[in-house]
N, C-alpha and C positions, 0 to 999 in steps of 0.2 A: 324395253326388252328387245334384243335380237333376236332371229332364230334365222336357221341354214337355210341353202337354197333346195338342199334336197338332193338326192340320187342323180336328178336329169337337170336342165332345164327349167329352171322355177318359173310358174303358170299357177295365177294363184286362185283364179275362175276364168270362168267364159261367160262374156254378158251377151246375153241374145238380147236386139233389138227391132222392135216394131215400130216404124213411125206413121201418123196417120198426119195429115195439116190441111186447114181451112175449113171447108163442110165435113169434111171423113173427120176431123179429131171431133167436131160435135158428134156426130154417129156412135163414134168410138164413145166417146165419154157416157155417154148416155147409156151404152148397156153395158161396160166395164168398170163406171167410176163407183165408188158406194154412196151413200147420200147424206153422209158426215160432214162432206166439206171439205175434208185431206187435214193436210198442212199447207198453211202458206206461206209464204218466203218470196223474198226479190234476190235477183240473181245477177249482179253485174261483172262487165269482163274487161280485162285490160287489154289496149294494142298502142300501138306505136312505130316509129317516134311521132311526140307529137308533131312535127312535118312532115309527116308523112304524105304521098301526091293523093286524090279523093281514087278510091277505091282497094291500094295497098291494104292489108294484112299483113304485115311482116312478121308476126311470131306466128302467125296462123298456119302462116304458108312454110314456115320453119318448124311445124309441129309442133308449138307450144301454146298452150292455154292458161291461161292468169281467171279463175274466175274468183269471188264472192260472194258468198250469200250469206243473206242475213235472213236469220227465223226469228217470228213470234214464238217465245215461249219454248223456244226449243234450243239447243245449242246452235248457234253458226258458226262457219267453217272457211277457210279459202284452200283453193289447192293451185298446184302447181303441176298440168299433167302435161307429159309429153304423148302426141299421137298423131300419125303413128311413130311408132319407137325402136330404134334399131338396137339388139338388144348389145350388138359388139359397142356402143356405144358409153354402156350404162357400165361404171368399173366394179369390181367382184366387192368391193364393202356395202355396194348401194343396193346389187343384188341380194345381203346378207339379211339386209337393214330390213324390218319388219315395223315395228315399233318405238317408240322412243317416247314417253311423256306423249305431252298432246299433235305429235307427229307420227305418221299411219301412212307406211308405202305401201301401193295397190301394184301386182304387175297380171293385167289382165288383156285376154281378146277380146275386142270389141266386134262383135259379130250381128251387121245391119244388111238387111240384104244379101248379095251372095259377097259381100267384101267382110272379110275378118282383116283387124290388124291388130298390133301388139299395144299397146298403150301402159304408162307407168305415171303412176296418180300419186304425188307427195299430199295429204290433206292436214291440214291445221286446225284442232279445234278452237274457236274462237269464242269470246263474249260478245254478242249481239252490238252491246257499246263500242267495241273497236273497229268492229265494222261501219256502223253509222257513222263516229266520226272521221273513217276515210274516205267515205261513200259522198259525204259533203262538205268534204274539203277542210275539215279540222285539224286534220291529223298528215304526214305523208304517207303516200302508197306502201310505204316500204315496211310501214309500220306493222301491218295487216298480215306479212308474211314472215316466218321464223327463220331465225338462221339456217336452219336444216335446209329451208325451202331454197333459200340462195345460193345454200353451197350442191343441193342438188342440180337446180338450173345451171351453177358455173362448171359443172363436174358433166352434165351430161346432156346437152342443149347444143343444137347446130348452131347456135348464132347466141351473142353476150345479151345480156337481159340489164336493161340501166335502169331499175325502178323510176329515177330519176325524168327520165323520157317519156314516159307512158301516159297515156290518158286512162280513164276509169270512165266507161261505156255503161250505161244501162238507167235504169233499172227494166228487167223481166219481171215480169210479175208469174210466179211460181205457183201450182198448187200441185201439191204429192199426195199420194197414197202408197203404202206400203202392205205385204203381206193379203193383199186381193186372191181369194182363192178362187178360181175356175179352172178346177182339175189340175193348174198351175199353183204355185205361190208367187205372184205376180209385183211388180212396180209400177205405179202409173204416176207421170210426170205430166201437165199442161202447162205449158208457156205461151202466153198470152202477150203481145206486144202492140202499141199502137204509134208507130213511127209518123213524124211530123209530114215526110214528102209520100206517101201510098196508103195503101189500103190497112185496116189491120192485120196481125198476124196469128195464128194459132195452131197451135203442132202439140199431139200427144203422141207420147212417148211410153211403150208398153215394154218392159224390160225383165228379165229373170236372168239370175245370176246363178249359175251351174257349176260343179265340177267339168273338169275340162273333158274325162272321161267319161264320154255316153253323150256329147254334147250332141250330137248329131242327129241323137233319139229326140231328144227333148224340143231343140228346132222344130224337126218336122210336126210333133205333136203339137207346139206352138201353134204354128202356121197352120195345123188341122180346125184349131179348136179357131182361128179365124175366121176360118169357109166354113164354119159350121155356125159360125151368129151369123155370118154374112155380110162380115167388114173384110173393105176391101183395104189396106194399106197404101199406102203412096207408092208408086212405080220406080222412083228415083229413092232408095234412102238415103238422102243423103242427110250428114248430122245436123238436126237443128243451131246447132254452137254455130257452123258457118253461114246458116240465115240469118240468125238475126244481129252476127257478125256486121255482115253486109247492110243487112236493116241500120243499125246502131251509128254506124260510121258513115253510113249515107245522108242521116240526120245533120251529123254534128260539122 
């Protein structure tokens, strides 16, 4: 199903994010996580070409994200997001584009720190099975992502996307939590990673997804109810997706 962009402007949320990493996401997790265990999930991401020189990101740095995940027991998914996303970029069908069978466009702000930007998320729901066998090499990359996803990429991406090119980076090892109430209805993401050349990694990620209107109210009370357990978040937000970017491709 489709539906309109709307009156204005389509914004279809504001995702406020918090990030904590290293000691501060232990802190954090310890008085935000619940004691269920989450979900967990591995998280892998694409870059390229595979010749790329050792430190390049070239879809990274062209705003494009390829990522993967595969869940226990849960549906998995790949997406195709661009961010940040220029919206003269995206043409008026893709704005329109809401829905479609197991393809789900997202156009939202990503609001970490004091940097908001626009970001547009194509996501695929996927069988667990399709994913593992591209993950290990059974299947090609290309297989993983829907036609929608490629003619999004070809339609509104700075740079050509050659599945064909690409390596498949990771695994992250993921655990989520959704629906965490403190005063908030909250997200909590931990990604754990332990790269062959440094130290290990670990970043949690505190997240609510808003109307775009009042967004500013909700921030603040966000970041209240921080200084009020007495976590202190990372000074840089910057997105974990380019750490362990850097992490992933430093390895390999």
């Amino acid at each position: 199903m489709t539906g309109s962009a709307g009156p204005g402007p389509r914004l279809d949320s504001v995702e406020i994010k918090v990030t904590f990493s290293d000691a501060r996401a232990e802190v954090a997790a310890k008085a935000l996580a619940p004691d269920d265990g989450g979900v967990w999930c591995q998280v892998f991401f694409c870059e390229g070409p595979r010749h790329r020189h050792p430190g390049e990101l070239p879809l990274l740095e062209a705003g494009v994200i390829l990522r993967l995940r595969s869940r226990q027991d849960k549906p998995s998914d790949t997406t195709a997001k661009l961010r940040p996303c220029r919206r003269a970029r995206i043409p008026g069908h893709w704005l329109d584009f809401r829905r479609l069978g197991d393809d789900e466009l997202r156009l939202e702000s990503d609001w970490a720190g004091e940097r908001q930007v626009l970001s547009a998320s194509l996501t695929r729901t996927r069988d667990r099975r399709d994913i593992d066998a591209v993950t290990t090499g059974q299947r090609p990359l290309r297989t993983a992502f829907s036609r929608a996803q490629e003619r999004f990429l070809a339609d509104c991406a700075d740079l050509p996307v050659d599945f064909r090119q690409l390596t498949v980076y990771g695994p992250v090892h993921a655990q989520r939590w959704r629906g965490v109430r403190r005063h908030h209805e909250l997200a909590l993401e931990r990604w754990t990673l332990t790269p062959r050349n440094g130290p290990p990694l670990d970043w949690l990620e505190i997240s609510e997804r808003v109307e775009p209107e009042g967004a500013e109210v909700v921030r603040a009370s966000l970041l209240a109810l921080m200084r009020q357990l007495d976590l202190d978040p990372d000074l840089e937000q910057e997105t974990k997706t380019r750490r362990v970017l850097e992490a992933l491709t430093r390895d390999a």
